[in-house]
C-alpha positions in Angstrom: -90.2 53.4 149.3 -88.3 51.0 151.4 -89.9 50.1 155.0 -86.9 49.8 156.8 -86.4 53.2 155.0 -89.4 55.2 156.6 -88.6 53.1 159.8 -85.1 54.9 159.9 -87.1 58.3 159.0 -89.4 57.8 161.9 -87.3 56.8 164.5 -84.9 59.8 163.3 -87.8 62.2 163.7 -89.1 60.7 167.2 -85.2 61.1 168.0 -84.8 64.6 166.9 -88.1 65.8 168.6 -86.4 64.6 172.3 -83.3 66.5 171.5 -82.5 69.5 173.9 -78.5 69.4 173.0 -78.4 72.9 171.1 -74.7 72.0 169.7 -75.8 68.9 168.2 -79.3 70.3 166.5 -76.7 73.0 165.2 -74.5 70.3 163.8 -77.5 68.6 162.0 -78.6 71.7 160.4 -74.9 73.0 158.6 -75.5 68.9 156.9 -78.2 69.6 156.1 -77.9 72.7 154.8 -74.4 71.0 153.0 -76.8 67.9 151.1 -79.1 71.1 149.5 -77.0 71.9 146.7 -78.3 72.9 144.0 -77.2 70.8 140.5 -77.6 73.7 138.6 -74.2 75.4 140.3 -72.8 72.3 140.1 -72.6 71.8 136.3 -70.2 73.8 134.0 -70.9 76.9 132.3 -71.6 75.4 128.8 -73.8 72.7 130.0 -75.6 75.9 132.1 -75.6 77.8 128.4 -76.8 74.4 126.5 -79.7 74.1 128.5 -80.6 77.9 128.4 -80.5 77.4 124.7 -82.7 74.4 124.6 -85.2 75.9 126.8 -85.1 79.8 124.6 -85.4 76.8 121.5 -88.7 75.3 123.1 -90.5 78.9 124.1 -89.9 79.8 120.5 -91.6 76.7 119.0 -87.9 75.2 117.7 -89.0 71.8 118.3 -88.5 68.1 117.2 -90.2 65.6 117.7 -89.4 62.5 119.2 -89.8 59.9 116.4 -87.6 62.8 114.1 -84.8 62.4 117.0 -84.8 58.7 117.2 -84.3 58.3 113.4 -81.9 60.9 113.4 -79.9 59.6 117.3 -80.4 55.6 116.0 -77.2 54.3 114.8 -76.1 55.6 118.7 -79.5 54.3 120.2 
């Protein structure tokens, strides 16, 4: 990870452990809470159903391998 990164992080962290300004910890939290979506309610119904399919497929041994897919997939490789 980048240092300047994890210098940000840490200097956020020693920031937010001085703060007493209940408003502002409030305000942090609803972003926070806004960034956690989850990808799985953000994708559309069929590509939800697709990968339902493809994960029923695996549990029920319905698999390919990889070198089968890459000679079937190569002319778009």
């Amino acid at each position: 990870m980048d240092i300047n990164l994890q210098n940000k992080k840490i200097e956020l962290i020693q920031w937010l452990s001085t703060l007493n300004d209940v408003s502002l910890i409030d305000k942090l939290i609803k972003i926070r809470e806004k960034e956690k979506t989850d990808w799985w309610n953000e994708i559309s119904v069929a590509e939800r159903e697709s990968i339902k399919k493809g994960l029923l497929d695996a549990e029920n041994g319905k698999l390919t391998s990889h070198s089968n897919a890459k000679k079937i997939y190569e002319k778009w490789l």
